[in-house]
C-alpha positions, 0 to 999 in steps of 0.5 A: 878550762875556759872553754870547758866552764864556758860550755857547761858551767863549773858544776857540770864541767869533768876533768874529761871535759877539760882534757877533751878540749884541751887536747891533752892525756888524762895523766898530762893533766894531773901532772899540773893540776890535782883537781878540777877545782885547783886547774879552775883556780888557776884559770881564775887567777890568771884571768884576774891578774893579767886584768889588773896589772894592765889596767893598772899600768894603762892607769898609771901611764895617763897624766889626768885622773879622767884619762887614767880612768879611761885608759884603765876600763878600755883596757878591761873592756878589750880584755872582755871582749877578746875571750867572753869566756872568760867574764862568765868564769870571772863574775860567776862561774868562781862563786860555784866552787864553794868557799874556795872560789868565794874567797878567791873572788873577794880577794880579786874584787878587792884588788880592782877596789884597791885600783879604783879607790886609789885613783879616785883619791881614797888611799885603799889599802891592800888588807884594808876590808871592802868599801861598799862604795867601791863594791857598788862602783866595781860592781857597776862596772862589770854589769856593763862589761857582762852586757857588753860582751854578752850581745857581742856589740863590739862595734860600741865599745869606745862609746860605752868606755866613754860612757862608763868612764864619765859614769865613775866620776860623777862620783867623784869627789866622794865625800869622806862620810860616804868613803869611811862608809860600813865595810862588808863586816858591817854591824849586825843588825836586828834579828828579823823574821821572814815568812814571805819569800821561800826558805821562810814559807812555812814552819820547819817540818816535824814529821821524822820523815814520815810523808805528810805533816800531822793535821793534814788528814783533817785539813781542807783539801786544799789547804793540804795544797797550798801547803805541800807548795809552800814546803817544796818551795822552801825545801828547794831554796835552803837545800839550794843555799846549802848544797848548791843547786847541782847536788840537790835531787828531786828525792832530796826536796821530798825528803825536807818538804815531808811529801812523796815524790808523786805529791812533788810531781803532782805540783812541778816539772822537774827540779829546775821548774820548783826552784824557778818558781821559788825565785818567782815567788821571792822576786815578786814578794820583793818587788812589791815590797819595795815599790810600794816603799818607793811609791809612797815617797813624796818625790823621787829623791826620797823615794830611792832609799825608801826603796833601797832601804825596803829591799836590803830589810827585805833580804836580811829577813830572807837569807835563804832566799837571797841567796837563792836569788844573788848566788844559786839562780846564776849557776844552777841552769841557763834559764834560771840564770838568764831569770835572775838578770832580768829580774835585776833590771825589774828595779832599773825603773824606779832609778830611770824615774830620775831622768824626767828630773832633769834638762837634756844637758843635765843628764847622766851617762846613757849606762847609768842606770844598767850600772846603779842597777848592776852595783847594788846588785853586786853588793847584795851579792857580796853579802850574800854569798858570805852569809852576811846578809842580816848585815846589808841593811848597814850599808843603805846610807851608801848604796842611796849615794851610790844610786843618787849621785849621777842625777844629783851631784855627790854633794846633794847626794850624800846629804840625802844619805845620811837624812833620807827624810830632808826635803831636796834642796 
């Protein structure tokens, strides 16, 4: 099953698959497994749960918080590094499976949570609900461990551990404001309106399916254009979100945008060309977004939850395209997956600003940034998958500790959090 959804991914993946690599008859399989899904699952779970208690015992063997730490992510690293497979099934591919898969996720993440939080001195409970702090610093940790894996650098593994370790406890103490901070249930927020990322583009369509939109036989040609794009853009992304990528057809986009299929032709490639450009076209209005917000900060400390606070607005206005690009980009194809990564790293410049702060002693861990990055990214993911994210706004006080600390110290972080206008101390 690893091998199989390491090779095609989980929507693309057949019992066939499973078997031919496997080595084993078609009725063997069943015999264990009713589905795929339930076969992948276990998988999963298995993955998971030789992970955690080992780390959890590797944690509990150590006589110090900071050894513990270590012992625990070394332990997790060399299970990556073993079967790189298995990190894609783990902190992806599970989020194809549908709600299933996503609650299977959330009830893994919390264990790690559960382990991290404990050992950090925050007394997590099992049933107690996610703690965004944790989520971020989880997060963190898996984005680094993906890299790791994924350029196959095993040689710098120690010096990464050493790394990452000396990363989650910057944090440390975490103060009691930021621990208690809004669990994923957070307070709803506000209505928002979007209309400038795709799944918001233009007005729903109210053509009973005929092709084309009344109005558009006396509109400019161009402007019949601009509009026919606009519609295919926002067809991709809620069809997206709503089926998943992989059940969507080309004919399934002309349907819900009110065009024929040449008009869809006529602005795209194929369907991997429309939702790419979808994702371009969201990801930019983002990034502009919250660079501006960043840059009309007085000073570096203020521009980061200028601009944290900036993007979670901007995607609880966005749900559709949030999820478009949290969730729908990593599974659909590798391109759209390998374009979703680096536009997480579009963000990493404004938390590398933080570096000329400081003296050479006084700078944070060499995986810093890659994992601030990493961790809200992973937050926003969590509430995106859950459909939550008029909610993410709730969480910025956190999410600005999380990105300040390593610079700053927990201490001066936590102030800027909770009055992101103060002047630095």
């Amino acid at each position: 099953m690893i091998e199989a959804v390491g090779e095609k991914g989980y929507l693309a993946m057949t019992v066939a698959d499973v078997i031919a690599v496997a080595g084993v008859s078609r009725k063997a399989f069943y015999e264990h497994f009713p589905n795929k899904q339930d076969c992948f699952l276990t998988a999963f779970d298995t993955v998971i749960t030789s992970g955690l208690v080992e780390a959890a015992n590797a944690y509990r063997r150590t006589g110090s918080l900071h050894n513990g730490v270590v012992a625990a992510i070394t332990v997790l690293f060399e299970h990556a590094a073993m079967n790189p497979l298995a990190v894609r099934l783990v902190m992806i591919e599970v989020s194809a499976v549908g709600p299933e898969g996503i609650a299977r996720r959330e009830q893994h993440m919390s264990a790690y949570e559960e382990i991290l939080g404990n050992s950090l001195g925050l007394s997590v409970k099992k049933q107690a609900e996610p703690k965004p702090i944790l989520r971020t610093l989880v997060g963190g940790l898996n984005e680094v461990l993906y890299g790791l894996v994924q350029s196959r650098r095993r040689a710098e593994q120690k010096a990464v551990v050493t790394e990452i370790a000396a990363w989650v406890m910057s944090y440390h103490p975490i103060p009691p404001a930021i621990a208690a901070g809004a669990a994923i249930d957070g307070v709803i927020s506000a209505v928002r309106v979007g209309g400038r990322a795709p799944g918001t583009l233009s007005p729903p369509s109210t053509s009973s399916g005929r092709r084309g939109l009344r109005g558009e036989r006396t509109s400019s040609h161009s402007y019949v254009i601009h509009n026919q794009r606009e519609r295919i853009l926002d067809a991709v992304a809620i069809l997206s979100a709503a089926k998943g990528y992989a059940a969507v057809t080309v004919r399934d986009i002309a349907d819900q945008a009110a065009v024929s299929l040449d008009a869809f032709y006529a602005h795209f490639l194929d369907k991997e060309d429309a939702f790419l450009v979808a994702y371009e076209v969201g990801h930019h209005k983002s990034l502009a977004v919250v660079e501006r917000a960043f840059s009309e900060a007085p000073d570096w400390r203020r521009g980061v939850p200028a601009a944290i606070n900036a993007l979670f607005d901007f995607l609880a206005c966005e749900p559709t395209f949030a999820h478009l690009a949290l969730v729908d980009a990593l599974l659909a194809t590798p391109r759209t997956a390998e374009r979703a990564r680096k536009g997480v790293g579009t963000y990493e410049h404004m938390i590398t600003q933080g570096l000329e702060e400081l003296s050479p002693s006084e700078q944070p861990p060499g995986v810093t940034a890659a994992a601030i990055t990493g961790g809200i990214f992973e937050l926003c993911s969590a509430y995106a998958m859950q459909q939550r994210t008029a909610t993410l706004p709730a969480t910025a006080a956190v999410a600005t500790y999380f990105a300040l600390a390593p610079f700053i110290g927990p201490k001066e972080a936590a102030r800027l959090a909770e009055n992101p206008d103060a002047a630095p101390r």
